[in-house]
C-alpha positions as CSV (number, residue, x, y, z in Angstrom):
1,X,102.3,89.1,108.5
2,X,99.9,89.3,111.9
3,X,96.3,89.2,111.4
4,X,96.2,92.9,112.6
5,X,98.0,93.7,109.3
6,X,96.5,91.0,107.0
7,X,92.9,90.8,105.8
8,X,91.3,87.8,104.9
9,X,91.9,87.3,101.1
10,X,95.7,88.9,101.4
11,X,94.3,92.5,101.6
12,X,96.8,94.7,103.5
13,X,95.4,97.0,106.4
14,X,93.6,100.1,105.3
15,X,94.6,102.5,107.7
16,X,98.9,101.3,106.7
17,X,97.7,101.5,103.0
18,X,96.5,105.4,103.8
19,X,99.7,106.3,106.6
20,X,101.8,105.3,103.4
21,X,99.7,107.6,101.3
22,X,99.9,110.6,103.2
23,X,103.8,110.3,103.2
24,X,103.9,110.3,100.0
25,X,101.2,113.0,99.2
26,X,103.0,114.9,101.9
27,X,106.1,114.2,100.1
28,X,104.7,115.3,97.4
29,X,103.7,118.9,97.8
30,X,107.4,120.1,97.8
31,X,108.4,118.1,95.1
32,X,105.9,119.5,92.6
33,X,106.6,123.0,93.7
34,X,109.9,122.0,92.4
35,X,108.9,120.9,88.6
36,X,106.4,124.1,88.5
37,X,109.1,126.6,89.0
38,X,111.1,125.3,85.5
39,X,108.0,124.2,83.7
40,X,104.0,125.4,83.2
41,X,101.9,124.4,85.7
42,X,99.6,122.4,83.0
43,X,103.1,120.7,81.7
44,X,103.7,120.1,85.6
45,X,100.9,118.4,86.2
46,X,100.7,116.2,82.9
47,X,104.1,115.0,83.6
48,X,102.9,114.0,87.0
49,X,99.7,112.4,86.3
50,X,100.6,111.3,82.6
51,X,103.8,109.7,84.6
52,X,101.5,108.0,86.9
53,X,99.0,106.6,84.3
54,X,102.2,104.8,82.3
55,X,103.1,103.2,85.5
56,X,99.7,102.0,86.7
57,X,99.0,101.1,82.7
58,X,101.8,98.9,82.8
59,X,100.6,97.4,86.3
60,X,98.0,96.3,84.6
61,X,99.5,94.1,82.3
62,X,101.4,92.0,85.4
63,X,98.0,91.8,87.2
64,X,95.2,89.5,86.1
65,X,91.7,91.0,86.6
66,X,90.0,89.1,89.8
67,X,86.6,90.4,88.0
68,X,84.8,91.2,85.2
69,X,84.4,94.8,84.4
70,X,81.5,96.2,82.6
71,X,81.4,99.5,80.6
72,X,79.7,101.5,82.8
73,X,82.5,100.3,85.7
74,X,85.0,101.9,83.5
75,X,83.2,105.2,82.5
76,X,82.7,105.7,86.5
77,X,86.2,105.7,86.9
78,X,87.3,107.8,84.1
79,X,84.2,110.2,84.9
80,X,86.1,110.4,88.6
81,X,89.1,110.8,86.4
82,X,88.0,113.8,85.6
83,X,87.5,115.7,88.7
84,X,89.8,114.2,90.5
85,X,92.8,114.2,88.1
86,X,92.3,116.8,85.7
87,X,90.0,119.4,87.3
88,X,92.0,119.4,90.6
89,X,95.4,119.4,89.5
90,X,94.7,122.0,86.8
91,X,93.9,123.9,90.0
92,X,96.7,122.8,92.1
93,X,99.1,123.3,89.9
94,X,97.7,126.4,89.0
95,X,98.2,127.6,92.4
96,X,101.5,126.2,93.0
97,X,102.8,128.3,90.3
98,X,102.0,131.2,92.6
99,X,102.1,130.7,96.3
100,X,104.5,128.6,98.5
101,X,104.2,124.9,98.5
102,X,103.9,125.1,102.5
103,X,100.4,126.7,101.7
104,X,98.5,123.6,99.7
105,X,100.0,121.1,102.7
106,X,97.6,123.3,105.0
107,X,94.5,124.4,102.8
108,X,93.8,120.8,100.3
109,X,95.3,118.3,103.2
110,X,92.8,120.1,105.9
111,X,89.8,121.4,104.2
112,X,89.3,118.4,102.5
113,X,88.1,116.3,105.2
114,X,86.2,119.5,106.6
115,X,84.2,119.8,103.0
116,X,83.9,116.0,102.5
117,X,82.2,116.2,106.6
118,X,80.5,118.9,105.5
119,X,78.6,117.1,102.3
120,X,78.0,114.5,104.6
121,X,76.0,116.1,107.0
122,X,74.0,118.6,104.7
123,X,72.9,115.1,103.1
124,X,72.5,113.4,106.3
125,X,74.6,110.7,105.8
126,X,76.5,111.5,108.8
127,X,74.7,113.1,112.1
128,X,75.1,116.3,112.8
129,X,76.6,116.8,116.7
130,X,77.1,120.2,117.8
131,X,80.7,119.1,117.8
132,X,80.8,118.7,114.1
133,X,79.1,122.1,113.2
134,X,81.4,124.0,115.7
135,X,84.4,122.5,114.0
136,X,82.9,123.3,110.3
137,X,82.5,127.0,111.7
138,X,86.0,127.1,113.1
139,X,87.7,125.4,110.2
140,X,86.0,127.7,108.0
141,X,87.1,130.7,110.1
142,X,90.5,129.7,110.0
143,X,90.4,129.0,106.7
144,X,89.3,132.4,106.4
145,X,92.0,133.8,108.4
146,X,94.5,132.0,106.7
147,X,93.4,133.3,103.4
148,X,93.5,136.8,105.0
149,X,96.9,136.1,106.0
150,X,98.0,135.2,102.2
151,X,97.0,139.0,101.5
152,X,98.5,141.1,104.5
153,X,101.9,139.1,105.4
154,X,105.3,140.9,104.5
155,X,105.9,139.5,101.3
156,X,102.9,137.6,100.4
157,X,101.0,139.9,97.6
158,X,98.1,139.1,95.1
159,X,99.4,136.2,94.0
160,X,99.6,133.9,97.0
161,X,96.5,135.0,98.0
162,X,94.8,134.0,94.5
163,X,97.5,130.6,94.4
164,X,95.4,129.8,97.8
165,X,92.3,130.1,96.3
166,X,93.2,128.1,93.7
167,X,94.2,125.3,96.6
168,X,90.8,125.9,98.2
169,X,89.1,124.9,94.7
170,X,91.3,122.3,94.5
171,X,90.6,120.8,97.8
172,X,86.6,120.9,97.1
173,X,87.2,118.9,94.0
174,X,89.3,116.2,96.0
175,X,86.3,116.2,98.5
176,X,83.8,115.3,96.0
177,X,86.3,112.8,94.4
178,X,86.8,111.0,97.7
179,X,82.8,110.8,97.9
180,X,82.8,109.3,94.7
181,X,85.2,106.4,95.6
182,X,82.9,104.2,97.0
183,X,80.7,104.3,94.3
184,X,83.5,104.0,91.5
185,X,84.8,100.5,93.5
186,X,81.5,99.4,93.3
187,X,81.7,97.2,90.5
188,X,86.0,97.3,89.7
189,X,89.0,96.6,91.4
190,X,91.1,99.6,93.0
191,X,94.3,98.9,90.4
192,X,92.1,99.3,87.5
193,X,89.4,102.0,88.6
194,X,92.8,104.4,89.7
195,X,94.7,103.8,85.9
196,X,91.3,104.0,83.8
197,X,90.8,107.7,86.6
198,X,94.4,108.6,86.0
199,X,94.1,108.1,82.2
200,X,91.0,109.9,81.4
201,X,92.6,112.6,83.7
202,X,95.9,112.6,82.2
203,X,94.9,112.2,78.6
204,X,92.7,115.8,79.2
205,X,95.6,117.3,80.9
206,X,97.7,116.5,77.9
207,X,94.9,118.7,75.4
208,X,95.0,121.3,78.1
209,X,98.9,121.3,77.6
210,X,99.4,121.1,74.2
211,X,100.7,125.4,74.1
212,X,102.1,125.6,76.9
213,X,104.3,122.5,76.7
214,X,105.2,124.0,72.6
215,X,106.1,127.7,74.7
216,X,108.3,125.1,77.1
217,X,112.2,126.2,77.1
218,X,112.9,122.3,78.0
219,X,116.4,122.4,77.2
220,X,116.8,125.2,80.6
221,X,115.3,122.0,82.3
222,X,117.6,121.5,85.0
223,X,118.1,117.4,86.2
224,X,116.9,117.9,90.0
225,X,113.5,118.7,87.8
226,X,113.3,115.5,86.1
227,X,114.4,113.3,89.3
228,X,111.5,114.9,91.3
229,X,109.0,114.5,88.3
230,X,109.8,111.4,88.2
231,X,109.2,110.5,91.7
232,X,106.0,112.5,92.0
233,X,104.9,110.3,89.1
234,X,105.6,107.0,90.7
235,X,105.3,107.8,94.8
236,X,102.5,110.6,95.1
237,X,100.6,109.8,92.6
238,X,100.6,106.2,90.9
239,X,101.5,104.3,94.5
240,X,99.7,106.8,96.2
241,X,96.3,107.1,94.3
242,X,96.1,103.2,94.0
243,X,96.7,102.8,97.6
244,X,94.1,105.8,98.9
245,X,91.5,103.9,96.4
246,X,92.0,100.6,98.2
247,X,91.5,102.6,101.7
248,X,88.3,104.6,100.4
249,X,86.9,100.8,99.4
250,X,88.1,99.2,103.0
251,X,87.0,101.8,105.2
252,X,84.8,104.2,103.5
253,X,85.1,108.4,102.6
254,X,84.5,110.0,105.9
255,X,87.4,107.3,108.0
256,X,89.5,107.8,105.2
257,X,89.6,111.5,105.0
258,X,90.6,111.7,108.7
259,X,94.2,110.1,107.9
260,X,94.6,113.4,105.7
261,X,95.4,115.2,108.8
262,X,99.1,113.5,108.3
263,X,99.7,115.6,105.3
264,X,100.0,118.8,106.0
265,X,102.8,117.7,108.9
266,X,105.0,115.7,105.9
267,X,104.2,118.2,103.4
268,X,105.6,121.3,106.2
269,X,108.4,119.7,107.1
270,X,109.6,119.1,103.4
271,X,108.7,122.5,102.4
272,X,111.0,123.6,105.0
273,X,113.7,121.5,104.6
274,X,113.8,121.0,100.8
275,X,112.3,124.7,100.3
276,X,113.1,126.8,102.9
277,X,109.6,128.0,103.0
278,X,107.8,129.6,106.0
279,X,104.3,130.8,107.2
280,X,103.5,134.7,108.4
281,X,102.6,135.1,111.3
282,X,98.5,135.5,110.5
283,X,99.1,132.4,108.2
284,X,100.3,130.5,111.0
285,X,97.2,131.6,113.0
286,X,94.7,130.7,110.4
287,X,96.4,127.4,110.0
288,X,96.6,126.5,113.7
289,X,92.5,127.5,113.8
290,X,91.9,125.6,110.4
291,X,93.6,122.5,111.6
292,X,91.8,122.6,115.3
293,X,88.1,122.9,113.3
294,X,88.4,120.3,110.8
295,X,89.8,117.8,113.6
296,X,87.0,118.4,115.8
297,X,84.3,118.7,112.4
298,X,85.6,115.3,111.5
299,X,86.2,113.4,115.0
300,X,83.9,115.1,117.1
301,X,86.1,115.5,119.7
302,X,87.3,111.5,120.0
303,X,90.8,110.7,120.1
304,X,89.9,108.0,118.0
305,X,86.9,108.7,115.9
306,X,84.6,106.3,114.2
307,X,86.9,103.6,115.1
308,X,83.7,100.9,116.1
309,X,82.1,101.9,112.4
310,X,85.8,101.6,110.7
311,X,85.9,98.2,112.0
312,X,82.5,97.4,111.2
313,X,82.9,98.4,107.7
314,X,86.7,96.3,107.4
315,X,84.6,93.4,108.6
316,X,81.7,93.6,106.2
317,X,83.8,93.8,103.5
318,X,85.7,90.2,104.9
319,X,82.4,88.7,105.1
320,X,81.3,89.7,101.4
321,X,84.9,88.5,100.3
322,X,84.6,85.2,101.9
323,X,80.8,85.2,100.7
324,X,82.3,85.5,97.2
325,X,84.8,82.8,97.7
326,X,82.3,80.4,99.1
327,X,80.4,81.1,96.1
328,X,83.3,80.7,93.7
């Protein structure tokens, strides 16, 4: 592998760790909308993340820890676990059960970076250009529209419109979880910090569950269910999670939430193909507005934003691995 690829210490590079995340979450959209037509969204989303945990659980055992973890390391990442698994897929899956896939790939792939640049510059951690606040107000406004949209398209009714809320929750509680990654790989290594996050989520899910999954007619279950449960389990969420983790760490929450701009491409063009789903026309509007804000909120306008601090942050995390091998 070329040095462009490789870090030092055999890390892969971030930014191919999060384009193969956002396939997958993009992947992933469709796919759930698939198990949460024949089951509950709460049994929907434990089978996904419960799925996940397993495999990562079982990663575990084949990996040897590289460090030592400390009890507050691990309650970090199951507190994370807990907004980030459990809150926001209770939410997603929530809404899922009552608007179109096609809708989550454009309001929890897009407003996410727009809330997380948002926190960012409310706490000054970020400066606040008048590009960025013009694209907050415009990715609000067509967040707005689209929401509108959900309410007055032919065919669209109360219950998209509430399903999108429920995805505009959900993308707040991914914002705050990709804040918190930093601070949960502070002290643990991205393989362990996602499966003790996934477990804590999962193992709430699975209380959550409990009567709905009893109310579940799982013999009606057809086998296209279980093949995409499956691979929601594995791809968009155990692969995925770990990989996005390893990003956050490498490049830091506001670089990594640009790459979410991907998703909502993947995640349309298997809700079309796969689904047959489509936009109205004022969804379609909101969506192109929503989109066009939360690039310019987040890259100010530069093809290639924050590219200088991206690299900066890849190569002080080389020199603090090669620190720590000189000192090993």
């Amino acid at each position: 592998m070329s040095q462009k690829q490789q870090r030092p210490g055999g890390g892969t590079n971030p930014y191919l760790l999060l384009t193969t995340t956002m396939v997958l979450w993009g992947s992933g959209f469709s796919s759930s909308k698939v198990v949460v037509d024949h089951l509950p969204h709460a049994v929907a989303a434990l089978l996904r993340f419960g799925g996940g945990a397993v495999v990562l659980l079982i990663a575990l055992r084949f990996v040897p820890s590289q460090q030592a973890t400390s009890g507050r390391d691990v309650g970090r990442a199951a507190g994370a676990g807990v907004l980030g698994v459990f809150l926001y897929n209770l939410l997603f899956f929530w809404g899922l059960s009552l608007a179109p896939a096609m809708d989550s790939t454009t309001i929890i792939p897009v407003m996410s970076p727009v809330l997380t640049t948002g926190f960012l510059l409310v706490t000054r951690k970020e400066r606040a250009s008048a590009g960025r606040v013009a694209g907050l107000a415009l990715g609000l406004t067509g967040a707005v529209i689209f929401l509108i949209g959900a309410r007055t398209d032919a065919g669209a009714g109360g219950d998209r419109f509430l399903g999108d809320v429920l995805f505009l929750l959900s993308a707040a509680c991914w914002a705050a979880f990709t804040l918190l990654g930093p601070r949960v790989l502070a002290g643990i290594e991205p393989l362990r910090a996602t499966a003790y996050a996934m477990s804590c989520g999962a193992i709430l899910l699975g209380l959550y569950s409990v009567p709905s999954a009893m109310d579940a007619d799982w013999g009606a279950v057809p086998a296209t269910t279980w093949i995409n449960a499956v691979f929601v389990a594995i791809g968009p969420t155990a692969v995925a999670n770990l990989f996005y983790y390893r990003g956050v760490g490498a490049v830091g929450p506001a670089s990594a939430s640009i790459m979410m701009f991907m998703v909502p491409a993947v995640g349309t063009l298997c809700s079309y193909l796969f689904l047959g789903e489509t936009f109205g026309a004022v969804q379609a509007i909101g969506a192109v507005v929503l989109m066009a804000g939360a690039v310019l909120a987040v890259t100010q306008g530069r093809v290639r934003p924050k590219a200088g601090e991206a690299a900066e942050a890849v190569a002080a995390a080389d020199r603090e691995r090669g620190a720590a091998e000189r000192r090993g």
